[in-house]
N, C-alpha and C positions, 0 to 999 in steps of 0.2 A: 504494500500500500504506500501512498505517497506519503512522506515525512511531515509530521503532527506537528503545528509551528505552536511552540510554546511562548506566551507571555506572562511574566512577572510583572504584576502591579503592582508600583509604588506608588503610584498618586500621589498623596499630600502627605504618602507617613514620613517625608522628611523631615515633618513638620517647622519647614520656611528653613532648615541650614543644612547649605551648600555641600559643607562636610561629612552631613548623615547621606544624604541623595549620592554623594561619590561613594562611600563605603557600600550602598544598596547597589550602586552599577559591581563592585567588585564581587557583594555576594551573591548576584545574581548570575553574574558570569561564572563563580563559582559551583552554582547548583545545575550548570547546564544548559537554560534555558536557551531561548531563540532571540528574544529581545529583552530589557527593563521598557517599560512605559513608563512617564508622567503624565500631568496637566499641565496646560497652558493655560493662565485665565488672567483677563486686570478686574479684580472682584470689582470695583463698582458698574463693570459691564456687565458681571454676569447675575447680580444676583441686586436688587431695590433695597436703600436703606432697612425698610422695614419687613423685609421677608424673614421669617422664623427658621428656626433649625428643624430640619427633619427629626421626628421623633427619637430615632436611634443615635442621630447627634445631640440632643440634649441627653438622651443618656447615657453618652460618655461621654460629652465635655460638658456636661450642667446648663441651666439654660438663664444664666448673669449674663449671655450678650446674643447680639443678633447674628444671621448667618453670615451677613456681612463681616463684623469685625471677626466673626472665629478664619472666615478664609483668608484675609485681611493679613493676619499670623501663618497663615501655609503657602503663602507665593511664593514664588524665586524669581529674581529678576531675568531679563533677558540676558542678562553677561552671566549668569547662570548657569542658561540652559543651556548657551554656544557653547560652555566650556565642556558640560556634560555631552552633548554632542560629540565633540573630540574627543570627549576621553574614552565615550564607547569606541568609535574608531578605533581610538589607542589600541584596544588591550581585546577589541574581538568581537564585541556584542551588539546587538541590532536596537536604536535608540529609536524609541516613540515617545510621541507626547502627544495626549488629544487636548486640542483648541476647542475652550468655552465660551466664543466668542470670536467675533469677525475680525478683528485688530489681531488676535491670536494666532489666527488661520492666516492671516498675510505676515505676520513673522515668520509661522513656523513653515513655511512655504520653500522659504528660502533654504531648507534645511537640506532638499533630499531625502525627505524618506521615501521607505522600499512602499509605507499607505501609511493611508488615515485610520484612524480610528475614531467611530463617532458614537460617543456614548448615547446611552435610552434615552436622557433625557432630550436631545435634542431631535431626538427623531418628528417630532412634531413641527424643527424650529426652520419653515420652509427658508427664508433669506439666507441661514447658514448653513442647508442642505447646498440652496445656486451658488453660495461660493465655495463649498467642498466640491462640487462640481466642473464648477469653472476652470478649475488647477488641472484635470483632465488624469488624475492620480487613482489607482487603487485603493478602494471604500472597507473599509472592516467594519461593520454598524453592529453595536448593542442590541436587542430588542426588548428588554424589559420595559414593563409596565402597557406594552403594546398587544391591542388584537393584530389577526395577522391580515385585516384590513389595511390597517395602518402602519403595516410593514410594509403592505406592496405598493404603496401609497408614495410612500420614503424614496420605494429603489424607482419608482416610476418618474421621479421627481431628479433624481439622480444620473437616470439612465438618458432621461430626457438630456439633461444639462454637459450629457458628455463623455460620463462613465461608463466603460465596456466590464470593469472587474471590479464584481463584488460579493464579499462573501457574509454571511450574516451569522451573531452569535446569539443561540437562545442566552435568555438570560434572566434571572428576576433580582429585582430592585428592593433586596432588603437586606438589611448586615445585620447578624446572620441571617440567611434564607435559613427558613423551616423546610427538613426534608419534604415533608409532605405537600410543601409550595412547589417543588424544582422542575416536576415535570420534563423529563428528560424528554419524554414520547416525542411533545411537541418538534425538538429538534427536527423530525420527520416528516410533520404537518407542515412546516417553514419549507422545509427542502423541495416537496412536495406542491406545494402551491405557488413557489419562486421561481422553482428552478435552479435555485442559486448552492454553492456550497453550503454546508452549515456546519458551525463552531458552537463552542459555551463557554460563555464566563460565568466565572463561580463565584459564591458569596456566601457558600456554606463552610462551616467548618469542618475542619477535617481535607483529606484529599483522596474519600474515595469517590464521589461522586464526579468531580471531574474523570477522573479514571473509566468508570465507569462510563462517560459521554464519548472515550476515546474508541472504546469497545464497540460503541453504536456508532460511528463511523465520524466523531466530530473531525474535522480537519485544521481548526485552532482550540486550541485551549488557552484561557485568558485566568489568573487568582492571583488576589492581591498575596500583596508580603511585606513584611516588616523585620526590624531588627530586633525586635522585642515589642510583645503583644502587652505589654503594660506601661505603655507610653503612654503619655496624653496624648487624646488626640479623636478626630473621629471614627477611623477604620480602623485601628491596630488590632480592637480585638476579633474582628471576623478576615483577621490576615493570617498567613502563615508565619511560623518563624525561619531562620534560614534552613535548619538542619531538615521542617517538615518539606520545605520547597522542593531542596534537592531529592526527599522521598519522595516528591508526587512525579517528579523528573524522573525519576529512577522507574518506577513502575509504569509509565507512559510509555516509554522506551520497550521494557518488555512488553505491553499490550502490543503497541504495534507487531513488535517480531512474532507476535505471537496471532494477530488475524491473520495471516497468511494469506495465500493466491484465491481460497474458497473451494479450489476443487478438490477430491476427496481421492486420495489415492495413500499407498505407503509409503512413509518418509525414511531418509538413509536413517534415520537415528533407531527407528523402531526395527526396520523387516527383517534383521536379523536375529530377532525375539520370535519369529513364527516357527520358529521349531521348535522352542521352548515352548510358548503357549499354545498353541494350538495341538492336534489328537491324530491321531491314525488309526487303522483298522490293523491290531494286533490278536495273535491268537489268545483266544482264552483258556485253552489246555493244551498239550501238546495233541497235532494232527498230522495222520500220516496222509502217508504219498496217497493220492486217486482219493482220499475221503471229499464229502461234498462240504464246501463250509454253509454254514446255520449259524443262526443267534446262540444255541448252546454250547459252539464252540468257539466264534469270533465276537470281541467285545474293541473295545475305542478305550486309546489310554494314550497321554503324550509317550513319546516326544510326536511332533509332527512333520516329520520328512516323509512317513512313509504313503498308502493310498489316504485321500482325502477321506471322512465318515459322508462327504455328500455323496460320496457313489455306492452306500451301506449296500443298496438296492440290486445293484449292479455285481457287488461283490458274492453276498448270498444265493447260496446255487450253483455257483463254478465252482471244480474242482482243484483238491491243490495239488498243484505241478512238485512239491517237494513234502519233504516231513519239516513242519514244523513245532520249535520247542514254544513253551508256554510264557505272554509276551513279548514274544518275537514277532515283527513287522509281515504281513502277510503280502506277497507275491502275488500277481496273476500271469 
């Protein structure tokens, strides 16, 4: 199968220094991944003085301030992200950032990446759908909190504006998602009704159920990460830590080796077990020469080199051409 493009989300656990966000490109490159992601955002575009925190953000950063000033504290400047740029360069890793906003999308523009990524929330937000579009770039879209109306709505919008490649990631829009929310199936339903590849990003804890999206054929995998799930902040705790990272890489890697081509045949590792497992039609007393073999004299026991037990039929009735001892591989 084609190679599973892994992403590491770091988002905003840098939480605003420069320092932690370099340390997260090193452990990410260390756990294997395909890229680190960020954000790009100038929070007074992205979000109204008085817009409130998401529920799960006041309950982990308290709710003494608006969504505003908490994102206010998670930005990096632009002489930031250029450096983080180079340093994935440096040292091997595939740098992403999704842009919250149109001023974003024309920085990070400038950048070169391999695509976008355009988180759930924007899927609705047509003016910075036409300018993701406009750039003529590879789309990776979110789909959380979306019917799959308004999925195709997105890429029609999309597709219209210029874009040939796009692949789409189920997703649901809670930290942590409830297993019983993830809904893996859907992946299917998207795929099915788009046409398009399908991915997931995860927001549950733990890293089997990504794994498990690889198994049903996701073609990205997207889970946040952080350096320590007891940071302040708003994601750390539905992130992984680095050492769970590198485990959900590590088993990713074998899923795939492990779907294989689909057709069903014997693999070099196993077919030299067929004479150990499987049976042959052996005598079950000693039979002389010209007796007729019968059920009361020939039974099936390994090893199985000798006649297969599917010709029992075939065997029973003929005569045997020698004397055979008891257990001994019978002849025709």
């Amino acid at each position: 199968m084609d190679h599973v493009c892994i992403i590491a989300e770091a988002g905003v656990n840098h939480n605003g220094d420069f320092d932690l966000a370099k340390k997260m490109v090193d452990s990410a490159k260390e756990a294997g991944v395909d890229y680190i992601k960020f954000q790009t955002f100038v929070p007074e575009k992205l979000v109204s003085k008085s817009a409130e925190k998401a529920q799960y953000q006041k309950d982990t950063t308290g709710n003494t301030e608006t969504q505003l000033q908490m994102l206010q504290k998670l930005t990096l400047s632009k002489e930031n992200f250029i450096e983080l740029k180079e340093y994935c360069d440096q040292i091997g890793i595939g740098f992403i950032s999704t842009p919250f906003d149109l001023e974003s999308i024309e920085f990070l523009n400038s950048f070169g990446m391999d695509f976008w990524k355009i988180p759930s929330g924007e899927i609705t937000n047509l003016p910075y759908l036409e300018a993701i579009a406009a750039t003529g770039r590879k789309v990776v879209m979110s789909t959380g909190m979306c019917d799959i109306n308004e999925i195709k709505l997105a890429v029609e919008v999309l597709e219209k504006g210029g874009v040939n490649d796009i692949e789409l990631l189920h997703c649901n829009t809670q930290y942590p998602t409830p297993f019983e929310h993830v809904n893996l199936k859907a992946m299917q339903t998207i795929e099915e009704e788009t046409g398009k590849k399908v991915g997931y990003s995860d927001h549950t804890k733990g890293i089997e159920v990504p794994i498990a999206a690889v198994a049903m054929g996701a073609t990205i995998i997207e889970k946040h990460f952080t350096l320590d799930k007891n940071m302040e902040g708003p994601d750390h705790q539905a992130s992984l830590e680095p050492a769970e990272l590198k485990a959900m890489v590590t088993a990713i890697r074998n899923i795939e080796l492990a779907l294989g081509t689909g057709e069903k045949e014997p693999t070099k590792s196993e077919i030299g077990n067929r004479k150990v497992a499987r049976k042959s039609i052996v005598a079950k007393k000693k039979i002389q020469y010209g007796e007729i073999f019968t059920e009361d004299n020939l039974t099936i026991k390994r090893p199985g080199n000798g006649i297969s037990p599917m010709r029992w039929y075939e065997v029973l009735g003929q005569k045997a051409k020698k004397n055979f001892e008891e257990d001994e591989l019978v002849e025709l």
